[in-house]
C-alpha positions in Angstrom: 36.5 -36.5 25.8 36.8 -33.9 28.5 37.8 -31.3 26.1 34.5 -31.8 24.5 32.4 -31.6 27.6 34.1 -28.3 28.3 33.2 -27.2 25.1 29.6 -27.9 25.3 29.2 -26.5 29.0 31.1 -23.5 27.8 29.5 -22.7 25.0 26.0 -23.5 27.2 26.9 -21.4 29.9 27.1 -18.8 27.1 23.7 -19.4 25.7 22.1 -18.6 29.1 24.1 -15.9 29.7 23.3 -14.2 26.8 19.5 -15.5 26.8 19.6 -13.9 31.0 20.9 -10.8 29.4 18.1 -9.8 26.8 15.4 -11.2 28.7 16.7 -8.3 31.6 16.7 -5.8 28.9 13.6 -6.5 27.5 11.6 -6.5 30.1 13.1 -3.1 31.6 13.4 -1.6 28.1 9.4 -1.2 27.4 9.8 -0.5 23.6 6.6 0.7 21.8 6.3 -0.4 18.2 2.3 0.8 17.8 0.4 3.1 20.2 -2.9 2.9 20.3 -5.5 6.0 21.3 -4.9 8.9 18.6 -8.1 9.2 16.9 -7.3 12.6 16.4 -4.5 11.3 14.6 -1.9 14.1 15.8 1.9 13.6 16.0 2.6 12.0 18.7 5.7 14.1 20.6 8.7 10.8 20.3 11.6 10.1 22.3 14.9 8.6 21.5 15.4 5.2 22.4 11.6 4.1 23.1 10.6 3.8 20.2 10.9 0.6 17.3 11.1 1.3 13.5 7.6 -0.3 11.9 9.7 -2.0 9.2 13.1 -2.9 10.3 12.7 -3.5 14.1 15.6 -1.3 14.9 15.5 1.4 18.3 14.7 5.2 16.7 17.6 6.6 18.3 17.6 9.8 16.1 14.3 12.2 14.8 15.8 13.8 11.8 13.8 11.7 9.4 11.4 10.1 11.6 7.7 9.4 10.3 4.7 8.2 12.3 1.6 6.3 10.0 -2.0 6.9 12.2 -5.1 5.4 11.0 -8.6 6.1 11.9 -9.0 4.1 14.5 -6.1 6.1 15.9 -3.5 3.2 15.9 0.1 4.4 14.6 3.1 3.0 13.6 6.6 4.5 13.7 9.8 5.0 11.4 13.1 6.3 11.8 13.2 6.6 7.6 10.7 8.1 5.0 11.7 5.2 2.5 11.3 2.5 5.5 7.8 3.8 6.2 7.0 4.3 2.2 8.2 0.4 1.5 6.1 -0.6 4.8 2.9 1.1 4.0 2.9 0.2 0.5 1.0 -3.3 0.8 -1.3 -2.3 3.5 -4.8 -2.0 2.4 -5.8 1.2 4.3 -2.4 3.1 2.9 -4.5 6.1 0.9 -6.9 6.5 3.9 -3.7 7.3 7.2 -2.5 10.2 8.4 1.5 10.6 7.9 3.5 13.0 9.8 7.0 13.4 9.8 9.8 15.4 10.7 11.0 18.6 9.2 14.7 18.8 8.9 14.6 22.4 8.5 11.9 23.3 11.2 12.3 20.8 13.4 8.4 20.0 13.6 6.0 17.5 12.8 4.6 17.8 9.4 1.9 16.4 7.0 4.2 14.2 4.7 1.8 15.0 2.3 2.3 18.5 1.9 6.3 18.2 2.6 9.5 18.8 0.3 12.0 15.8 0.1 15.6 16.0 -1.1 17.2 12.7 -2.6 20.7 12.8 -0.9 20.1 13.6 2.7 22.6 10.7 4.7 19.4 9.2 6.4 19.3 5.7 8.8 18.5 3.2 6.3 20.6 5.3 3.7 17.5 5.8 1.1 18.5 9.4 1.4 14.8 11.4 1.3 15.3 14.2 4.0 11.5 15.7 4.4 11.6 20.0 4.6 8.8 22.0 5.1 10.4 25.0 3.0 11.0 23.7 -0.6 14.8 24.2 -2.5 16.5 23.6 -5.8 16.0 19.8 -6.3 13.6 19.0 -4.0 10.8 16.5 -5.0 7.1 16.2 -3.7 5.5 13.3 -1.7 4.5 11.4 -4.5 7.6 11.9 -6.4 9.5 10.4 -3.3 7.3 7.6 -3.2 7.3 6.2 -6.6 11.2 7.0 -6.4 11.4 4.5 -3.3 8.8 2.2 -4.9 11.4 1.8 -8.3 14.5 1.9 -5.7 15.7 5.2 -6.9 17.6 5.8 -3.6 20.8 6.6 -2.6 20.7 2.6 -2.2 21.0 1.8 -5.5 24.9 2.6 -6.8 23.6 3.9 -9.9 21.5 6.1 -8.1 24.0 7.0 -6.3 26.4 8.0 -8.5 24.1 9.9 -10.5 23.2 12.0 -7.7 26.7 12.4 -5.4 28.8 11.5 -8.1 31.0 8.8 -6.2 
């Protein structure tokens, strides 16, 4: 019987431990998921490790293929993948009327996702594998292209895919 009391306090003494230690880090960690304010919808200039992927909640804790989705209103939403941000935007009804930006792997700048080049087996967060380029190359696909790639699951995802396009 005292075995099993130990148990239970230890394994409650765990619980608040762990609950004490990610309500200290949330509240000192100020994450933003949307910002609010850009009716000019410009890129907004990220950090590392401040901002939280739109679609899978996860820290953007590298730029390479980061995206930002700004409506009108000048509300925008963040990505640390072009196929995370394609999938997310895809059901939202004001999806043909935003502003995308994202981030040139060869410049190094914000650019409209509309007018960028995307290759299909750039090693990307959420392993889709669409790098966005600002200069086009051999086997390079256009917005649209990308998007009804990731819409059918044509991504480095998909074995088959995979395969195909790496050959392993």
């Amino acid at each position: 019987m005292i075995k099993k009391i130990q148990s239970v306090l230890i394994v409650l003494i765990f619980t608040v431990i762990v609950a004490v230690l990610f309500s200290f880090l949330a509240s000192t960690k100020k994450m933003i998921v949307v910002k609010d304010g850009n009716i000019n919808q410009l890129p907004i200039e990220m950090e590392v490790g401040i901002y939280q992927d739109s679609d899978c909640g996860m820290v953007i804790d590298d730029l390479s293929d980061a995206s930002q989705v700004i409506v009108k209103s000048g509300k925008g939403w963040f990505f640390h993948d072009h196929g995370g941000m394609i999938k997310w935007l895809e059901d939202k009804e004001f999806r043909d009327s935003v502003k995308i930006w994202v981030m040139s792997r060869d410049t190094k700048r914000w650019i409209d996702a509309k007018k960028a080049f995307y290759s299909l087996k750039d090693k990307t967060a959420m392993g889709y594998g669409f790098g966005a380029y600002e200069k086009s190359s051999d086997g390079y696909v256009d917005y649209e292209t990308m998007r009804l790639r990731m819409l059918r699951g044509e991504t480095l995802r998909n074995p088959l895919i995979r395969k195909q396009l790496l050959g392993n």
